[in-house]
Short mmCIF file of the C-alpha atoms (twelve columns), coordinates in Angstrom:
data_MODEL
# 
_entry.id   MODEL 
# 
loop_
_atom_site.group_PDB 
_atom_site.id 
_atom_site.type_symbol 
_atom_site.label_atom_id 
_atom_site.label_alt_id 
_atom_site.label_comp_id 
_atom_site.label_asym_id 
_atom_site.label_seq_id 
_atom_site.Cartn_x 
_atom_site.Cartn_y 
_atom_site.Cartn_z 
_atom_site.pdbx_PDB_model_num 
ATOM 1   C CA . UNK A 1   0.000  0.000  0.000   1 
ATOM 2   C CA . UNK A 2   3.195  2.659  0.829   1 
ATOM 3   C CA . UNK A 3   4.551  1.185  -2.445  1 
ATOM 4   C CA . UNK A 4   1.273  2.366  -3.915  1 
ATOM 5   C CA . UNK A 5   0.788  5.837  -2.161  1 
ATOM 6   C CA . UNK A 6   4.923  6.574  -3.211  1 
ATOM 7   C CA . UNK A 7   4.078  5.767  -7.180  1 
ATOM 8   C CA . UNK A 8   0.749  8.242  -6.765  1 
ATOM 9   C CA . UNK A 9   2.655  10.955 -4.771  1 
ATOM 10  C CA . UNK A 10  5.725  10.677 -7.211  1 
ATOM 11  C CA . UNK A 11  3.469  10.518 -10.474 1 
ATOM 12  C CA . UNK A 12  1.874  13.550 -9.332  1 
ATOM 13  C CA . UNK A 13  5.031  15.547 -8.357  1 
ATOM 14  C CA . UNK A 14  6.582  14.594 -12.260 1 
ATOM 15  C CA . UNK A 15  3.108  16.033 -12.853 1 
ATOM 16  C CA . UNK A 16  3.388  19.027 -11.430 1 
ATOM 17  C CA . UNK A 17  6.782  19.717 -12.538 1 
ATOM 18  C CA . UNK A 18  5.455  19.633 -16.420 1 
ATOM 19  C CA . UNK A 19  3.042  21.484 -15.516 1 
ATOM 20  C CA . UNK A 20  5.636  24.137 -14.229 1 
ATOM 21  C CA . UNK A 21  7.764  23.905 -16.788 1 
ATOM 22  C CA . UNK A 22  4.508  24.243 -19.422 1 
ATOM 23  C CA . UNK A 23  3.623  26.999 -17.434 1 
ATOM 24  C CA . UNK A 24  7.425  28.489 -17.918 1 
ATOM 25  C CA . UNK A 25  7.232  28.224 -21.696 1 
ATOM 26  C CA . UNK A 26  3.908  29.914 -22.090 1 
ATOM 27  C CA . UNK A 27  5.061  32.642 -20.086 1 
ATOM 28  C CA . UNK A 28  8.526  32.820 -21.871 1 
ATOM 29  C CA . UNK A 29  6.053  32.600 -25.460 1 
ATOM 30  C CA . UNK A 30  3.871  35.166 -24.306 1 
ATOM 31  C CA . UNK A 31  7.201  37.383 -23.359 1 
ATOM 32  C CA . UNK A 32  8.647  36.841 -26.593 1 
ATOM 33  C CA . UNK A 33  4.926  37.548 -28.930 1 
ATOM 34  C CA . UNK A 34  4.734  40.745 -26.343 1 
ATOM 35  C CA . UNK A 35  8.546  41.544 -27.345 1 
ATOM 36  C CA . UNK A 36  7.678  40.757 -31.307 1 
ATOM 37  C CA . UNK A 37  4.469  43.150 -31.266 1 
ATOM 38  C CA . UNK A 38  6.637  45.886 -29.892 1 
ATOM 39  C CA . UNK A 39  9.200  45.980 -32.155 1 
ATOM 40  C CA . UNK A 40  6.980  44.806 -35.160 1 
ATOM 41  C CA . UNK A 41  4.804  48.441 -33.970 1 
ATOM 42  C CA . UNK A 42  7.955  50.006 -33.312 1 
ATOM 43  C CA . UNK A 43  9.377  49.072 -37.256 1 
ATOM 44  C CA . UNK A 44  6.213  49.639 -38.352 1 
ATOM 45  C CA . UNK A 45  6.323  53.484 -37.270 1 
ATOM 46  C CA . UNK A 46  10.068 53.793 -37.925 1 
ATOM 47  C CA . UNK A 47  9.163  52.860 -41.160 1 
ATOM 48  C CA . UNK A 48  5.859  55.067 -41.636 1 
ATOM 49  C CA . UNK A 49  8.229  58.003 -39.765 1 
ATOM 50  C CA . UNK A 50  10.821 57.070 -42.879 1 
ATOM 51  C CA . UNK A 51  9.082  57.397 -45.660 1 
ATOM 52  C CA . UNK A 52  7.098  60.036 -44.355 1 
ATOM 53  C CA . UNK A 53  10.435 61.820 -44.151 1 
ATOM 54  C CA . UNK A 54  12.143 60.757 -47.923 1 
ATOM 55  C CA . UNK A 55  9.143  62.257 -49.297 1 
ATOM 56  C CA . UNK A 56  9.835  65.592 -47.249 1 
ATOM 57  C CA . UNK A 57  13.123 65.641 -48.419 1 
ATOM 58  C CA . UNK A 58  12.597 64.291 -52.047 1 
ATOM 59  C CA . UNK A 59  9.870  66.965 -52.007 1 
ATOM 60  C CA . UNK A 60  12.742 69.544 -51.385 1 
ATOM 61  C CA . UNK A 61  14.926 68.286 -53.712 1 
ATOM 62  C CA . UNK A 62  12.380 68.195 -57.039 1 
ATOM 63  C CA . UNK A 63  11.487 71.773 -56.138 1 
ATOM 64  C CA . UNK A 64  14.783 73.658 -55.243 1 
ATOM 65  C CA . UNK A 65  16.835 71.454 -57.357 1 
ATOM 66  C CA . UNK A 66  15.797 69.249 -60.071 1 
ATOM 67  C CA . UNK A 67  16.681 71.590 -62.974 1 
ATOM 68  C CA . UNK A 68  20.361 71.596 -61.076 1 
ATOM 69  C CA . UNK A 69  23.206 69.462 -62.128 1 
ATOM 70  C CA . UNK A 70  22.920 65.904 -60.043 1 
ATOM 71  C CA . UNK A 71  26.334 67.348 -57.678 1 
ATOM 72  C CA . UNK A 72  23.768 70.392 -56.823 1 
ATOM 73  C CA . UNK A 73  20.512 67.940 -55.896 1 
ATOM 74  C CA . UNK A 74  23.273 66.001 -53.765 1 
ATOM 75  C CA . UNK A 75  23.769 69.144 -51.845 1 
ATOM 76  C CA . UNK A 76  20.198 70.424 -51.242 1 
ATOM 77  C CA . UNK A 77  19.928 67.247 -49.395 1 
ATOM 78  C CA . UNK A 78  22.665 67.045 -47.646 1 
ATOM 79  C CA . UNK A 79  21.919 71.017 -46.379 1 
ATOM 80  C CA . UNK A 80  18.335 69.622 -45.086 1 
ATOM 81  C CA . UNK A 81  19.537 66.651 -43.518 1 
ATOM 82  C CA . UNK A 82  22.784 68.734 -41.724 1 
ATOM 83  C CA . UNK A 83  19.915 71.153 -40.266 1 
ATOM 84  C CA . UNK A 84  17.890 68.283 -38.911 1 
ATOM 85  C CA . UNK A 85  21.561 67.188 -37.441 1 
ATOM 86  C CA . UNK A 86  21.636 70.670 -36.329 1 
ATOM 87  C CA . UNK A 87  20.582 71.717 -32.430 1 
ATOM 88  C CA . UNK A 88  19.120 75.140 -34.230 1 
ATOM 89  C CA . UNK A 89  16.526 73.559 -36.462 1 
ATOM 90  C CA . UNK A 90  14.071 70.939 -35.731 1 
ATOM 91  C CA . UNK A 91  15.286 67.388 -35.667 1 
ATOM 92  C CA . UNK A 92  12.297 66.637 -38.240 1 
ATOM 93  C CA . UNK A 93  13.156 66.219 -41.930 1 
ATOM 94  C CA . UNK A 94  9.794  67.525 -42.872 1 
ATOM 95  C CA . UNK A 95  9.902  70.013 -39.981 1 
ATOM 96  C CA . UNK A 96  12.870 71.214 -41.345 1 
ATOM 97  C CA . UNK A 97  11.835 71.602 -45.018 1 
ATOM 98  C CA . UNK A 98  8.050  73.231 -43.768 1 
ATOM 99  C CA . UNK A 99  9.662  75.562 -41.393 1 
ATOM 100 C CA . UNK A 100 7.844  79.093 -41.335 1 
ATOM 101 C CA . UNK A 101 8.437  82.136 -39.138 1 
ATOM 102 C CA . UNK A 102 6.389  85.691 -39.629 1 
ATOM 103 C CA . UNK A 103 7.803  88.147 -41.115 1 
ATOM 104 C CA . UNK A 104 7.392  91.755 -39.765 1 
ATOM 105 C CA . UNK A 105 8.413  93.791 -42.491 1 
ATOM 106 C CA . UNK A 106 7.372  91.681 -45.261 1 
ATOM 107 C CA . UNK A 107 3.730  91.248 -43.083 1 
ATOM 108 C CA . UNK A 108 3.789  87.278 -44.652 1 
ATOM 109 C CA . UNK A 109 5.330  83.810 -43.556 1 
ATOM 110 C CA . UNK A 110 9.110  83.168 -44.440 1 
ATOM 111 C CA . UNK A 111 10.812 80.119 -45.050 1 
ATOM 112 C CA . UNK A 112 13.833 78.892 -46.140 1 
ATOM 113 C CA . UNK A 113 12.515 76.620 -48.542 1 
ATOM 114 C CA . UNK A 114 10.509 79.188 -50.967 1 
ATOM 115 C CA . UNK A 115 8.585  76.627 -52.709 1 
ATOM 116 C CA . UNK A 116 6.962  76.357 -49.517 1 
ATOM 117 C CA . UNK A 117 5.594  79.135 -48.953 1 
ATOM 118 C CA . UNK A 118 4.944  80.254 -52.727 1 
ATOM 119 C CA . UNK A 119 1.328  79.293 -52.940 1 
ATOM 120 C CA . UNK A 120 1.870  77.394 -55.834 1 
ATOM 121 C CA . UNK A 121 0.825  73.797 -56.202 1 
ATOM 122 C CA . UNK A 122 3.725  71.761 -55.204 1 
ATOM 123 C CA . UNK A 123 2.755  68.506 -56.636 1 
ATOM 124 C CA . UNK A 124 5.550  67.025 -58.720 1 
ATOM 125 C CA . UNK A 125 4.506  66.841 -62.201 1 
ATOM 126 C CA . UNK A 126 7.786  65.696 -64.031 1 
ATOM 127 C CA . UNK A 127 8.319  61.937 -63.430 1 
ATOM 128 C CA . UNK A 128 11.646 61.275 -64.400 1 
ATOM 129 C CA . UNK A 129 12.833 64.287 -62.144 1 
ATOM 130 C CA . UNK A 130 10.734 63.133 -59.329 1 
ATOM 131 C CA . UNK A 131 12.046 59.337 -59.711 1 
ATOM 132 C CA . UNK A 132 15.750 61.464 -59.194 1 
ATOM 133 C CA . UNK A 133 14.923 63.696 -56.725 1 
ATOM 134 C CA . UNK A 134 13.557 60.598 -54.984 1 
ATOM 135 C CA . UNK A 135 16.734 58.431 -55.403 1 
ATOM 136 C CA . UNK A 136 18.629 61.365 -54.304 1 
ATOM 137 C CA . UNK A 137 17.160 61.643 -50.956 1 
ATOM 138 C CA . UNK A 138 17.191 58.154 -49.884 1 
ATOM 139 C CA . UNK A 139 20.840 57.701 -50.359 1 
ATOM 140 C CA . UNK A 140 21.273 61.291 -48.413 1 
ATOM 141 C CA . UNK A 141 18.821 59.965 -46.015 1 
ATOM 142 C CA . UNK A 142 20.212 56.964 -45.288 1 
ATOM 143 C CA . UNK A 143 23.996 57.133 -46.582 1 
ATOM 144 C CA . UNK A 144 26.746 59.221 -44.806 1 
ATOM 145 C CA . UNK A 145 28.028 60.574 -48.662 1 
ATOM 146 C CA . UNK A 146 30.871 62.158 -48.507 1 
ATOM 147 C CA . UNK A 147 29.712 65.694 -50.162 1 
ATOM 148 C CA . UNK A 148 31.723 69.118 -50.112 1 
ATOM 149 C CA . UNK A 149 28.532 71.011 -48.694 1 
ATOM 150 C CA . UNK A 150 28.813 68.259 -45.625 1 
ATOM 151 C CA . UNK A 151 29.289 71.565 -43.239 1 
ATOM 152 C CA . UNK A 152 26.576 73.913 -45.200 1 
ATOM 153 C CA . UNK A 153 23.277 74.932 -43.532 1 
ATOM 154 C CA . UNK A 154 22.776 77.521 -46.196 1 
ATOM 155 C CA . UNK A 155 22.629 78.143 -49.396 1 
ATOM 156 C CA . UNK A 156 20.830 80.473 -52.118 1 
ATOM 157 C CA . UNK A 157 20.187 81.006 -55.849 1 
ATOM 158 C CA . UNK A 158 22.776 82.879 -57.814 1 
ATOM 159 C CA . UNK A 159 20.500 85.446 -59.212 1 
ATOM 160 C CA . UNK A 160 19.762 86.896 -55.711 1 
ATOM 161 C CA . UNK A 161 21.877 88.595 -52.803 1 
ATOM 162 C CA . UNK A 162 19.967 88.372 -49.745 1 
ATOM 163 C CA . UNK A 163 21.125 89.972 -46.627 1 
ATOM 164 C CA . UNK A 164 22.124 86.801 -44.180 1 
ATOM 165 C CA . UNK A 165 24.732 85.566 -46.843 1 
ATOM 166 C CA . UNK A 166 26.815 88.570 -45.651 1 
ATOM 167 C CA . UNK A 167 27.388 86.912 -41.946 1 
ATOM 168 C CA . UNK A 168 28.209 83.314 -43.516 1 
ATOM 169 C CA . UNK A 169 31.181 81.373 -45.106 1 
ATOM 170 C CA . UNK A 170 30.835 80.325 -48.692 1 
ATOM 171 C CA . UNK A 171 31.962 76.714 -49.128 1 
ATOM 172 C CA . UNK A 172 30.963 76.454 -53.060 1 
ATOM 173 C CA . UNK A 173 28.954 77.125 -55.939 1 
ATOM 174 C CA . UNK A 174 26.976 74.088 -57.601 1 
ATOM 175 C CA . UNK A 175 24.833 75.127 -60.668 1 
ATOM 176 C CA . UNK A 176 23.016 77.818 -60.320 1 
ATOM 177 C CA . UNK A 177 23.172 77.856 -56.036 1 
ATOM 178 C CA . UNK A 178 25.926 79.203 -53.467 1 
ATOM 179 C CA . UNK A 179 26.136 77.058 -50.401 1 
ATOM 180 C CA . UNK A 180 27.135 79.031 -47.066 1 
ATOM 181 C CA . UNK A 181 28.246 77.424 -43.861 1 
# 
């Protein structure tokens, strides 16, 4: 009868001990599906937050740039991504490229981007250029290039002198623009 009682008490003890270690792995499952929903939400919004930027900054490249030799789209990126790198402009790509402040004496919202703030429609029309201006800003976006504008925050068309150039360092001319650090 012992004999008997012992085989009972030690079946149920072998028992409970898969039951623990079931109990273990569900836990350590539901852990790791918790752990794989958080990053798969957190990818997911990295990526949204990605291409929500590239189109910011392919955006600013078909409308300051695409009529500019390929060396001059280059730079308008790389001048919008170093002022998101920048502590004095928003770390935001498309915060960066919307950016508006009122202006006083011209009584109307500035930018540094003028497309911007032109009224004009500002949906790219020419394919091919949009397709470049497009390839252009992911490789700025997500390549370290090596560019000679890598210390430029500024830069402006040719055919204009406006005041702030004055105060800044020219690094180059590309096309038709003057970059400024």
């Amino acid at each position: 009868m012992l004999t008997v009682v012992s085989n009972i008490k030690t079946r149920i003890a072998d028992r409970w001990d898969d039951l623990g270690r079931i109990n273990q792995v569900l836990i350590a499952f539901s852990g790791f599906f918790v752990l794989a929903t958080m990053l798969s939400g957190y990818f997911f919004v990295k990526q949204a937050h990605d291409i929500r930027n590239l189109k910011c900054l392919a955006m600013n490249v078909y409308h300051e740039a695409r009529s500019e030799p390929e060396s001059g789209q280059y730079a308008v990126a790389v001048v919008t991504m170093n002022r998101v790198d920048s502590s004095r402009y928003p770390q935001d790509v498309c915060k960066v490229v919307y950016q508006k402040s009122w202006s006083e004496k011209l009584q109307r919202y500035i930018s540094a981007f003028s497309w911007t703030t032109d009224g004009k429609e500002n949906i790219p029309y020419e394919s091919d250029a949009w397709k470049k201006s497009f390839q252009v800003a992911s490789e700025v976006y997500y390549d370290d290039i090596p560019h000679k504008v890598k210390d430029a925050l500024f830069y402006h068309a040719d055919y204009v002198k406006p005041r702030w150039a004055r105060n800044k360092v020219k690094i180059t001319k590309i096309g038709r623009h003057i970059f400024y650090k």
